[in-house]
N, C-alpha and C positions, 0 to 999 in steps of 0.2 A: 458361829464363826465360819470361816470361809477353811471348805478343806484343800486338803493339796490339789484333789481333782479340779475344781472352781479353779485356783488357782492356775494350776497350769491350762484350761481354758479360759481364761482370761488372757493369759499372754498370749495365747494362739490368736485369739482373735482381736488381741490388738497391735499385732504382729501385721495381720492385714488390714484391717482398718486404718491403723496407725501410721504408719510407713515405717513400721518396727521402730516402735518408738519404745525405750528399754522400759524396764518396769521393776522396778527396785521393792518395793511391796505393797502388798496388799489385804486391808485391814475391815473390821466392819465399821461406816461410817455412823452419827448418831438417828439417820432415819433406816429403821428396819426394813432388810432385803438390800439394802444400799450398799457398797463395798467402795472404798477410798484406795484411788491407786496413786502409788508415789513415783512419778520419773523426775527425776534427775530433780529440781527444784519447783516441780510442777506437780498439780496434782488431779485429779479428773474423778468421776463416779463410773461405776459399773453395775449390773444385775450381777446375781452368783456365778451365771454361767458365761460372764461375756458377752453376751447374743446383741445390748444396748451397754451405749457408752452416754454419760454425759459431760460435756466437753465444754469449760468457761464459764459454768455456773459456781453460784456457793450457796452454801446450807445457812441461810439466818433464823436466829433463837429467838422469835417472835415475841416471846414474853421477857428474857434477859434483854432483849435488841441489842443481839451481839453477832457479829458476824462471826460464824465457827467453822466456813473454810480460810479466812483469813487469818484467824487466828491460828489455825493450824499451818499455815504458813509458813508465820514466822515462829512459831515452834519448831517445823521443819529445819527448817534455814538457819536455826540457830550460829551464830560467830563469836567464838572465843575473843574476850578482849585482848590475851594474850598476843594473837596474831596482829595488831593493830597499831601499828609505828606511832606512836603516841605524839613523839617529837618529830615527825614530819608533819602535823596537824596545825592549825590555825584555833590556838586558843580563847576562847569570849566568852560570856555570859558570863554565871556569876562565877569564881574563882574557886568560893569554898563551897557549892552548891552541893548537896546529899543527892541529887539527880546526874546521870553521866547519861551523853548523848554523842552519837559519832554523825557524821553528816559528808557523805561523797557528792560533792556539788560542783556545779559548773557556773561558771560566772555569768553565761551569754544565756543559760538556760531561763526562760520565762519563770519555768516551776519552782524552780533555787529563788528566782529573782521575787518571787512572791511569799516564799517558805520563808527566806530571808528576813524581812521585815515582821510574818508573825514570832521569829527567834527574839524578833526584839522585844515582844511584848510578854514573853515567858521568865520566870524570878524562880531562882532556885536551881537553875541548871547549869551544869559547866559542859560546855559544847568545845566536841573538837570536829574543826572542817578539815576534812582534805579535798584538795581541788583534782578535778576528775574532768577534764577538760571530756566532750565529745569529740569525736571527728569529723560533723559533721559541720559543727558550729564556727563560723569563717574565724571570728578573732577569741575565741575560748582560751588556746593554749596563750596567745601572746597577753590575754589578760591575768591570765594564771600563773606565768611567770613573771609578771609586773606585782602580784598584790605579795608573789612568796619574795620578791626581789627589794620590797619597800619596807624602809625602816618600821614601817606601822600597817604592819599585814592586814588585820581586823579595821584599821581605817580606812584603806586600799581598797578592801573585799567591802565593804560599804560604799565606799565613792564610787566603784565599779557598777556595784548591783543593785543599789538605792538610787543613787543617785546621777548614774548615766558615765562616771566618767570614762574619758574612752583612753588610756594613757599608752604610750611606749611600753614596749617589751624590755623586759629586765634584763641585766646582764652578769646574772650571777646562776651559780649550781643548785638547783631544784632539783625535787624529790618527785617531777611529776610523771618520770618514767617507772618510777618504782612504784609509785600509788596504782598507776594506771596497770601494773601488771598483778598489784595485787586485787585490784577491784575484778581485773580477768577472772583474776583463783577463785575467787567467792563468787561468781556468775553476776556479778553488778551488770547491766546493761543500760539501767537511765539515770535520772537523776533527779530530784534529789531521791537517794536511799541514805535512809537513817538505819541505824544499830543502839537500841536503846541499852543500858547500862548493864542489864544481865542476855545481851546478846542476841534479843529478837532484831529480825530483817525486816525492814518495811519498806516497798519500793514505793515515792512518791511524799508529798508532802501532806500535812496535817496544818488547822486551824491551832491559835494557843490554845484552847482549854483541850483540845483534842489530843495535843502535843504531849500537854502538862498531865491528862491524865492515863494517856497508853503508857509514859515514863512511870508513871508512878505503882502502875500494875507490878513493877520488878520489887521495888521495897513493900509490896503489899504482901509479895510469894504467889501471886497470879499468873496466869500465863493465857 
């Protein structure tokens, strides 16, 4: 295990390296001599004494074929359902689905727009969307208050993102400032990020069977 010494040479020297970049802890990772450091919702490798960093890689389980910096991730990152406006959400999929999935998406987003259609092809899950308009995206928020503003949200948010519509801006009270200030608190920055039913963070979109089976690792007791 890494002693305090290591440790506090590790933050020294990722202090310069790094542009002090904070360093929350540090643990032994699963390849020996390797030590996993935690900033903020990110994570990196280091020798015991600092001296080398590795920066954007991840550790895969060649034989499991499992990625165990991603995994560790979203173990990291873990999100209390609790925190999660339920009823601010865009309910679909199935109703009484033994799978729970959260889904902060943007309408105009490519990645949503593609994630979207493999949601459809998944059985067994009750998906809550809330809309996470970018800033960058020219008609994101006006389409975000059109699908929360339409009698038939879940039809909206399909005509929208399946199927191209381009509709008028709602004119009714959305939740998409509250979403978007909570998506801040939890460090969301793209989109799609999902939150599977026992709280793992996954930034980016999954194929179905890929979908149906990271969900299903939470009622397996996996992580």
């Amino acid at each position: 295990m890494a002693t305090e010494a290591n440790i506090e040479s590790i933050r020294s020297h990722a202090a310069d390296v790094l542009r002090n970049t904070p360093i929350d802890a540090v643990t032994p990772s699963p390849i020996p001599g390797l030590f996993e450091v935690k900033s903020g919702r990110n994570i990196f490798y280091t020798d015991a004494d600092g001296s080398h960093f590795v920066i954007g890689a991840h550790i895969i389980d060649s034989v499991a074929k499992k990625d165990l910096t991603r995994a560790r991730l979203e173990e990291l990152n873990r999100v209390e359902w609790s925190v999660l406006p339920l009823d601010k959400a865009i309910v679909s999929g199935d109703k009484n689905g033994k799978l729970k999935l959260a889904v902060f998406t943007d309408p105009e987003c490519p990645y949503c727009r593609k994630f979207e259609k493999e949601l459809a092809k998944v059985k067994g899950v009750k998906v809550y969307s809330f809309l996470y308009p970018l800033s960058f995206h020219k008609h994101a928020k006006r389409w975000s208050t059109a699908i929360w503003c339409s009698k038939d949200r879940q039809k909206m948010m399909t005509d929208i993102m399946v199927n191209n519509a381009d509709p008028a801006a709602g004119t009714c009270d959305t939740p998409i400032d509250e979403i978007a200030a909570l998506g801040k608190k939890l460090g969301i920055t793209g989109t799609p990020t999902l939150i599977s039913g026992d709280g793992r963070l996954s930034p980016g979109g999954k194929d179905a069977p890929q979908l149906k089976a990271w969900l299903q690792e939470a009622s397996a007791g996996t992580h």
